[in-house]
ZAMARGU-4260 file (C-alpha; in steps of 0.2 Angstrom, whole numbers, plus 5000, padded with zeros to 4 digits):
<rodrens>
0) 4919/5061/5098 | 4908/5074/5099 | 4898/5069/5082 | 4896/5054/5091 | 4888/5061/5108
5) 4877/5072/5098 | 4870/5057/5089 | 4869/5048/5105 | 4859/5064/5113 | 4850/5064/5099
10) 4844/5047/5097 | 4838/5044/5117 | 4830/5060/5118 | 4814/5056/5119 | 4819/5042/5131
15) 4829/5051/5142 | 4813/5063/5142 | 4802/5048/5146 | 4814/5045/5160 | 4816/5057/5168
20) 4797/5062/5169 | 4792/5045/5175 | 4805/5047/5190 | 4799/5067/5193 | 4782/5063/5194
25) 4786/5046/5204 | 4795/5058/5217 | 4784/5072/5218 | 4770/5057/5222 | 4777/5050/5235
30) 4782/5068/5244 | 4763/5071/5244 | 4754/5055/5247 | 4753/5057/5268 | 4761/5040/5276
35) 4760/5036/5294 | 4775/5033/5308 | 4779/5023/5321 | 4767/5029/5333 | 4751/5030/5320
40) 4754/5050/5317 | 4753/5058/5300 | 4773/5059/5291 | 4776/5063/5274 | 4792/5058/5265
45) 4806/5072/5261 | 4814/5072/5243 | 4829/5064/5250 | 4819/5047/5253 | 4807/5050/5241
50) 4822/5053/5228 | 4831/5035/5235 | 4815/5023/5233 | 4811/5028/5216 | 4829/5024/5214
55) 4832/5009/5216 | 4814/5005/5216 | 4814/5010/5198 | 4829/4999/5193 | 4820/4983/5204
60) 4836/4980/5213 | 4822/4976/5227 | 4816/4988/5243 | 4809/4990/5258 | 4796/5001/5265
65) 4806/5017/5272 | 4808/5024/5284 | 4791/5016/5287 | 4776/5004/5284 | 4769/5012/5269
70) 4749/5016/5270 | 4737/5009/5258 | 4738/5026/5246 | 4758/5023/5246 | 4758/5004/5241
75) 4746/5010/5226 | 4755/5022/5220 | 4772/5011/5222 | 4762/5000/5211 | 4761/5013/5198
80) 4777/5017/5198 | 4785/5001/5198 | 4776/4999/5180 | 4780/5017/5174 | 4797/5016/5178
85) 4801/4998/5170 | 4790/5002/5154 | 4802/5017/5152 | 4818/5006/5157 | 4812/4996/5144
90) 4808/5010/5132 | 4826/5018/5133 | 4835/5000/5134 | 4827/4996/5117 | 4832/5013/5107
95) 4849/5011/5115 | 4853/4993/5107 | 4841/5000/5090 | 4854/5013/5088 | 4871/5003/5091
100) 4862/4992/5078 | 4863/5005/5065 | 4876/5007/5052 | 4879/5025/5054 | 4883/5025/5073
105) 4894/5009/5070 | 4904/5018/5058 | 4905/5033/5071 | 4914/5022/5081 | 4926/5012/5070
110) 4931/5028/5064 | 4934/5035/5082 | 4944/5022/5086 | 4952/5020/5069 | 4958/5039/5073
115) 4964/5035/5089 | 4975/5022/5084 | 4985/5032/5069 | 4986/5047/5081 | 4996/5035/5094
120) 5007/5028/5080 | 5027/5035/5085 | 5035/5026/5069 | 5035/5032/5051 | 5020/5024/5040
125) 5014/5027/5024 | 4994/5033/5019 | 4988/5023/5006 | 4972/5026/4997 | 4964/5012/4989
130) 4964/4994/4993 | 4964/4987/4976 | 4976/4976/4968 | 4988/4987/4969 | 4985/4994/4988
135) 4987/4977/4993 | 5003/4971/4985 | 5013/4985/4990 | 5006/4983/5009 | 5011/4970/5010
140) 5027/4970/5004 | 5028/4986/5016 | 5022/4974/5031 | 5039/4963/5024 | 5050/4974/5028
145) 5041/4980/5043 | 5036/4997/5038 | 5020/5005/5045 | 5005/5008/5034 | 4986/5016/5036
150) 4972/5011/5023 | 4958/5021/5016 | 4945/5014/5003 | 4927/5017/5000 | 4923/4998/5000
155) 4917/4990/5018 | 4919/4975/5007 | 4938/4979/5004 | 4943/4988/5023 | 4936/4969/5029
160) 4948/4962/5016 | 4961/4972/5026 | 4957/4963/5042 | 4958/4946/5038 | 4973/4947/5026
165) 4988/4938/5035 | 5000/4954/5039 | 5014/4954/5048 | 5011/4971/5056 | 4995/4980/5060
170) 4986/4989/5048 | 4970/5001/5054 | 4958/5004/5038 | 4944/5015/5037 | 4930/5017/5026
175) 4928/5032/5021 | 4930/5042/5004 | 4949/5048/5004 | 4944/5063/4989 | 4939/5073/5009
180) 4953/5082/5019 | 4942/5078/5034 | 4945/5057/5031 | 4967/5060/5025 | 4968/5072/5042
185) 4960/5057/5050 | 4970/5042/5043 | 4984/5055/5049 | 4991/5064/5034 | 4997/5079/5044
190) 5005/5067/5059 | 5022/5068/5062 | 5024/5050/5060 | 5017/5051/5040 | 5031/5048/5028
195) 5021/5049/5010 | 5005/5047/5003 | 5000/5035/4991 | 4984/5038/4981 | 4981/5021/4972
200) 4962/5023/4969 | 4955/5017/4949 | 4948/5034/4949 | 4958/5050/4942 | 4948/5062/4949
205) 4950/5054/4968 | 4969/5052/4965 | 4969/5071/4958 | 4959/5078/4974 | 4971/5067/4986
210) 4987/5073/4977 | 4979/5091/4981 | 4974/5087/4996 | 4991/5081/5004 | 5002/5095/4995
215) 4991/5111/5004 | 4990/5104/5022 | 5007/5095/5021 | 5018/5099/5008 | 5035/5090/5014
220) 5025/5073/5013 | 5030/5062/4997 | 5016/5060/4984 | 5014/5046/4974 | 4997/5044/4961
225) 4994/5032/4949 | 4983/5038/4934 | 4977/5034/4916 | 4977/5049/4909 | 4989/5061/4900
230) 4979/5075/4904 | 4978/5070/4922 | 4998/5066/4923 | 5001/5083/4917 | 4989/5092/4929
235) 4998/5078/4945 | 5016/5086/4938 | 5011/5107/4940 | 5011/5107/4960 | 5025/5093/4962
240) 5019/5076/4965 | 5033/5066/4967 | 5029/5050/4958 | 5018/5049/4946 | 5013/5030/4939
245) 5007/5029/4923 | 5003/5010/4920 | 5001/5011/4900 | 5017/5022/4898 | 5027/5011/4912
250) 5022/4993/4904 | 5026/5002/4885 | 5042/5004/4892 | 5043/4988/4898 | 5038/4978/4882
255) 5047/4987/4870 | 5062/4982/4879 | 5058/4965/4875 | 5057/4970/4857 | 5073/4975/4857
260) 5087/4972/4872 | 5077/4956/4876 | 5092/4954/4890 | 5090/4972/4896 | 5072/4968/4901
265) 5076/4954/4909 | 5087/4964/4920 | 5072/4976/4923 | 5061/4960/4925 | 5071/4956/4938
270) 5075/4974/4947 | 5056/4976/4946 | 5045/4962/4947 | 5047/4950/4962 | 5039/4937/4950
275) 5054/4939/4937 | 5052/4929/4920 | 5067/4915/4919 | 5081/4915/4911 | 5079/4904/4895
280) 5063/4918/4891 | 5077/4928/4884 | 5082/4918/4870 | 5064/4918/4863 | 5066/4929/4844
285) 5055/4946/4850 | 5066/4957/4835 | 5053/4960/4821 | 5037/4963/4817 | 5024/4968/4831
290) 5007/4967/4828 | 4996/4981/4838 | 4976/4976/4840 | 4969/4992/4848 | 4973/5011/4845
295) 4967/5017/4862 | 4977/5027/4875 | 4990/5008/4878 | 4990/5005/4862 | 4997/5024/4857
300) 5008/5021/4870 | 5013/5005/4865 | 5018/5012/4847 | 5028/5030/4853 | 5040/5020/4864
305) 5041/5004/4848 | 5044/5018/4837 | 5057/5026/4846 | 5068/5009/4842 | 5061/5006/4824
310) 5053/4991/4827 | 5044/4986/4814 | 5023/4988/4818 | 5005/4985/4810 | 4991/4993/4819
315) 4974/4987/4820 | 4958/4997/4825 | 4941/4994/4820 | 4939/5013/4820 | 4949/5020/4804
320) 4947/5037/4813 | 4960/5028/4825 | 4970/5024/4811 | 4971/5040/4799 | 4988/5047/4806
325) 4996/5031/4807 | 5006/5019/4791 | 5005/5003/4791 | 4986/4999/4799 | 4973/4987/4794
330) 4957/4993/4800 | 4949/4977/4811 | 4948/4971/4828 | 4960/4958/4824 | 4948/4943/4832
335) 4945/4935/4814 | 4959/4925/4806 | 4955/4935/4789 | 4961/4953/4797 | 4978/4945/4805
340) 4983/4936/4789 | 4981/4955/4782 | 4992/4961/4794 | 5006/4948/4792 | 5004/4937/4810
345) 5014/4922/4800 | 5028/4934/4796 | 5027/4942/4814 | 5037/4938/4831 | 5024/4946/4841
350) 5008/4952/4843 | 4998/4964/4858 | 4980/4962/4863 | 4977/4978/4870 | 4958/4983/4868
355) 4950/4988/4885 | 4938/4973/4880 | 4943/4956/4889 | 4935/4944/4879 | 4939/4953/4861
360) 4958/4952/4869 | 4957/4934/4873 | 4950/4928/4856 | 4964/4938/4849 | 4976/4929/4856
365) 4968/4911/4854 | 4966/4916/4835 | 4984/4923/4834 | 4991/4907/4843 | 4983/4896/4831
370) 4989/4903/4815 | 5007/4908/4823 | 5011/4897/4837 | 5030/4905/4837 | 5021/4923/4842
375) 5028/4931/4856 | 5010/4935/4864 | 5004/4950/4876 | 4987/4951/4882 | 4979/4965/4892
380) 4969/4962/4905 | 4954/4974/4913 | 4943/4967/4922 | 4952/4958/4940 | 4938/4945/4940
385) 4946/4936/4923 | 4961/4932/4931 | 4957/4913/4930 | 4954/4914/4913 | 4972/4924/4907
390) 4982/4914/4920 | 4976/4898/4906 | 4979/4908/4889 | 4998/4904/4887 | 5001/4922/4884
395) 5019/4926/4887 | 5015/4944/4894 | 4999/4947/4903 | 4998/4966/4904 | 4990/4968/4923
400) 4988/4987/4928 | 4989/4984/4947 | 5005/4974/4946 | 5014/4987/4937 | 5010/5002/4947
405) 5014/4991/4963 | 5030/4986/4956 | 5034/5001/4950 | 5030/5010/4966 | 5038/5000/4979
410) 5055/5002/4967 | 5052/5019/4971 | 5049/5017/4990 | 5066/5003/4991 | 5077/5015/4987
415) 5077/5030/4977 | 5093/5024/4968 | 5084/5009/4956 | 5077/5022/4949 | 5091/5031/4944
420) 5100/5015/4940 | 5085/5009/4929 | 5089/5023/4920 | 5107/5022/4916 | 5107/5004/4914
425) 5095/5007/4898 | 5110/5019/4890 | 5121/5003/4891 | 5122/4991/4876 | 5114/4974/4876
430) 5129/4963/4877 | 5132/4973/4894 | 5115/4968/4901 | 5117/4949/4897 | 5133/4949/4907
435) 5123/4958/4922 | 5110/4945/4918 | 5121/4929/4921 | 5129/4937/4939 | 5109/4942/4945
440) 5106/4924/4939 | 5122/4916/4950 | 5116/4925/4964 | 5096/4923/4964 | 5092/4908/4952
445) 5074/4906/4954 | 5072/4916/4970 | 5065/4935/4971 | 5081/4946/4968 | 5081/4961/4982
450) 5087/4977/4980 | 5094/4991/4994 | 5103/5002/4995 | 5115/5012/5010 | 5121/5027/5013
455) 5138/5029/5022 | 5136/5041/5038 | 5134/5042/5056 | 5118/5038/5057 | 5114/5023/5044
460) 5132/5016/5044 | 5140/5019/5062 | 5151/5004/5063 | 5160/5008/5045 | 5163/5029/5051
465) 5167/5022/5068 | 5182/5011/5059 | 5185/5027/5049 | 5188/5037/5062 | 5202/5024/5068
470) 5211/5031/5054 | 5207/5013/5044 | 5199/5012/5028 | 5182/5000/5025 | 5180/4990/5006
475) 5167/4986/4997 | 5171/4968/4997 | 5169/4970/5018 | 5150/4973/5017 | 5147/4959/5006
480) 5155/4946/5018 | 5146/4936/5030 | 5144/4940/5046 | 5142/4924/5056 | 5157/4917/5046
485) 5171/4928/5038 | 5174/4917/5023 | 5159/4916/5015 | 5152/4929/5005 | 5134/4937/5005
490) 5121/4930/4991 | 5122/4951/4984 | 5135/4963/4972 | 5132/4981/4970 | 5125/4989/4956
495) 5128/5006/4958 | 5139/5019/4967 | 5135/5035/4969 | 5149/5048/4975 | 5148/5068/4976
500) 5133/5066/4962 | 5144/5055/4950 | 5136/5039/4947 | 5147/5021/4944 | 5137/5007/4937
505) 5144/4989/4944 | 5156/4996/4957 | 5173/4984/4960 | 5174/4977/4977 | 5190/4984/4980
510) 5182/5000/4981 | 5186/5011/4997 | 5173/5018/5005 | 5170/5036/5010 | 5158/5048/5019
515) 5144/5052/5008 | 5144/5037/4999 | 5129/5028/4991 | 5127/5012/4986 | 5114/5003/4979
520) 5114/4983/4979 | 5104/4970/4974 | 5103/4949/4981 | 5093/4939/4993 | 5084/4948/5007
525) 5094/4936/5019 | 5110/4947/5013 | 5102/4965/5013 | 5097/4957/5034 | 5115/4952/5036
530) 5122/4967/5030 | 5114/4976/5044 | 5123/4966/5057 | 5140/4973/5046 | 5135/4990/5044
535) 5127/4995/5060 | 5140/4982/5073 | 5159/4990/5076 | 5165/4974/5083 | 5158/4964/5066
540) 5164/4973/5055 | 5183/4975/5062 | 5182/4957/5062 | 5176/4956/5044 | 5190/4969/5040
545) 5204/4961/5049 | 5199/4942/5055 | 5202/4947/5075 | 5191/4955/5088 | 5193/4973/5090
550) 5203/4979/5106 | 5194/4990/5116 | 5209/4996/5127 | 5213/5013/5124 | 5234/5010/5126
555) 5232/4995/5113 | 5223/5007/5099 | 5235/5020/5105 | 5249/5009/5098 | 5238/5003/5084
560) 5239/5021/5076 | 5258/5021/5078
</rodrens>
């Protein structure tokens, strides 16, 4: 606030100085110019009336002659300053609207008030950094679920983006570069209310000075980064960043479950991404040969997470330098049909277009198609503007960086068991994932599958310790019934049961329930609201336990413990 009075000082100096010279001399005029009373003797005007007439003479509200008739030598200098005064109203008016016209004092105040507003936020939010692709997706998949969020970008084009998108809670923006402390202390990094900081910008460096940033002026915030490079992931892990998305390492994963537990990326797909591949994409042949155009940092991570499975691989690079540590390569861009027939693409179930070129990608693929039209087919996409153009290539797999950090991020911010059940779903074999597959698939169908996850205590799950401390014991199967009717169950299951650190994939209903327990479940968000009601209501969940309302006098659970 005070840069923005300086500015204003400093802009209508020179008018204020106008100003208030006109008025002084004004006065000081009409103190000395002799007038004339009532009775024809010589009067002259104290600084009191003189001070009042200029006044509201100055500001033409209109007047009369005080305390009387004016002389000649008053009215002429009236006249003069009537025009002195309004020529310097005028003056000042003019650099007043000339400098709420300019940018920077404009961006004063949206940031003043953008500062007020996160400073009067009283629930938790999250700081995002970068309104991208990725920025918005997992905003608004936060605004879903009615979690608070504050924007930075550098882009006015983008913070305006932010305004006009249709959110269901309130997001303030500012546009401002978020590599400063001054603008993170602004969008409220060291507020109470600031949960975790989310630095999503397509620049390392920026993500690398936010990270910094957030750990030294608060440590106990959450960080989350993305970033592209080894080096720079490296760096992000030394001083603790929590999360760090790598969108080239996560989507290698990704695919080279497709190569090999096609059934267990599926179940991934589905955990994951909220625009999950059907069913029947699991029967299409992706086990044997992989064809890998381009030897940049995806494609090397493409190939250590394919070899860790021994999938059979040919890597193409039109740079042998690329090439030189690797067997089996064929140097070529892989956009002629002479340098894929070298590689085998007849004999191949897949092949990845993964140059950081979008129209060398896109003539691979076409090519590929036409001589293989069986090929499993993954195309990386850089540039967001050729959206249009992949969505009509047929790829099977479009490798999109945005989408994957946001995916990957919001399974972080849902619950921090997916991850961990991610992880030792992967150890399991594949016939094990296809039966997973079939029960998410009874549950969901077509629909986005959900995942959350509760943790039994006083203050997430009071209705399930309040029945505990009756002395009653609470099953799994209670939570997953419905609360509005008793028969029904809840469109969910759970995945994972976390006790005393021990971990239990696919928990049985029967289960009984005790403090300390987590549980991680996936199904419709209609279940994960329902459940709520279940969790959080005494008298529903007795009823779902028992079919009867509960009795709330004290001689009737009295006997109920005998």
């Amino acid at each position: 606030m005070s840069d923005i009075f300086y500015l204003l000082l400093r802009r209508l100096r020179q008018p204020l100085i106008t100003l208030i010279v006109i008025y002084s001399v004004s006065t000081v005029g009409f103190v000395i110019i002799p007038g004339q009373d009532d009775q024809g003797n010589v009067w002259h005007m104290d600084f009191f009336h003189a001070v009042y007439f200029v006044s509201f003479m100055g500001s033409t509200i209109g007047f009369g002659e005080i305390p009387y008739a004016f002389t000649a030598a008053q009215r002429v200098w009236t006249l003069i300053s009537i025009y002195g005064t309004v020529i310097s109203w005028l003056y000042s008016i003019g650099s007043l609207l000339a400098l709420f016209q300019e940018p920077v004092f404009g961006r004063m105040l949206r940031r003043r008030s953008f500062v007020n507003e996160v400073s009067n936020f009283n629930e938790p939010f999250y700081l995002v950094c970068g309104y991208g692709i990725t920025g918005s997706a997992i905003i608004k998949k936060l605004s879903e679920r009615g979690i608070r969020s504050v924007v930075i970008d550098i882009s006015q084009e983008r913070i305006d983006r932010l305004e006009m998108d249709d959110l269901l809670t309130r997001v303030p923006g500012l546009c401002a570069d978020a590599s400063l402390p001054e603008a993170l202390d602004d969008a409220g990094l060291q507020h109470g209310s600031c949960v975790g900081v989310l630095a999503l910008t397509n620049n390392d460096n920026v993500n690398l000075s936010i990270s910094i940033a957030s750990k030294l002026l608060a440590p106990q915030r959450i960080v989350v980064s993305r970033t592209e490079s080894e080096v720079n992931a490296r760096n992000l892990a030394s001083f603790g960043t929590e999360h760090i998305v790598d969108p080239f390492r996560a989507y290698a994963e990704y695919l080279s479950l497709a190569a090999h537990s096609p059934y267990m990326h599926l179940v991934y797909d589905w955990l994951i991404n909220p625009y999950h591949r059907p069913l029947s994409s699991a029967y299409k042949k992706t086990s044997g040969r992989w064809i890998i155009c381009g030897l940049g940092r995806f494609g090397k991570a493409l190939y250590h997470e394919f070899a860790k499975h021994d999938v059979e691989l040919v890597l193409l690079d039109d740079d042998a330098r690329q090439l030189k540590n690797y067997k089996n390569t064929v140097v070529g861009l892989g956009t002629e049909a002479a340098t894929l027939e070298v590689a085998g693409v007849r004999e191949a179930v897949g092949i990845i277009a993964g140059t950081n070129n979008d129209a060398d990608n896109l003539s691979i693929i076409l090519t590929a198609q036409e001589l293989n039209p069986k090929l499993v087919t993954v195309v990386r996409q850089n540039l967001n503007t050729n959206t249009l153009v992949y969505k009509n290539s047929n790829a099977d797999f479009i490798m999109e960086s945005g989408r994957i950090i946001a995916n990957r991020i919001l399974a972080k911010l849902k619950t921090p068991l997916l991850p961990v059940f991610i992880e030792q779903m992967q150890r399991q074999d594949d016939v094990w994932a296809h039966t997973l597959l079939n029960r998410m698939s009874s549950i969901a169908s077509d629909s986005e599958l959900d995942s959350w996850s509760i943790t039994v205590n006083e203050e997430a799950t009071p209705a399930i310790m309040a029945i505990m401390g009756d002395g009653d014991q609470v099953k799994l199967s209670a939570l997953m019934k419905d609360p509005r009717h008793r028969k029904d169950q809840l469109n969910c299951f759970p995945l994972m049961l976390r006790r005393n650190g021990d971990l239990k994939l696919l928990p049985g209903e029967l289960t009984l329930l005790e403090e300390g327990d987590e549980i991680l479940f996936c199904g419709l968000a209609d279940a994960s609201d329902q459940m709520s009601w279940s969790i959080n209501n005494y008298n529903i969940l007795f009823y779902l336990q028992t079919g009867e309302e509960p009795s709330h006098n004290l001689l009737a659970k009295l006997l109920k413990r005998i």
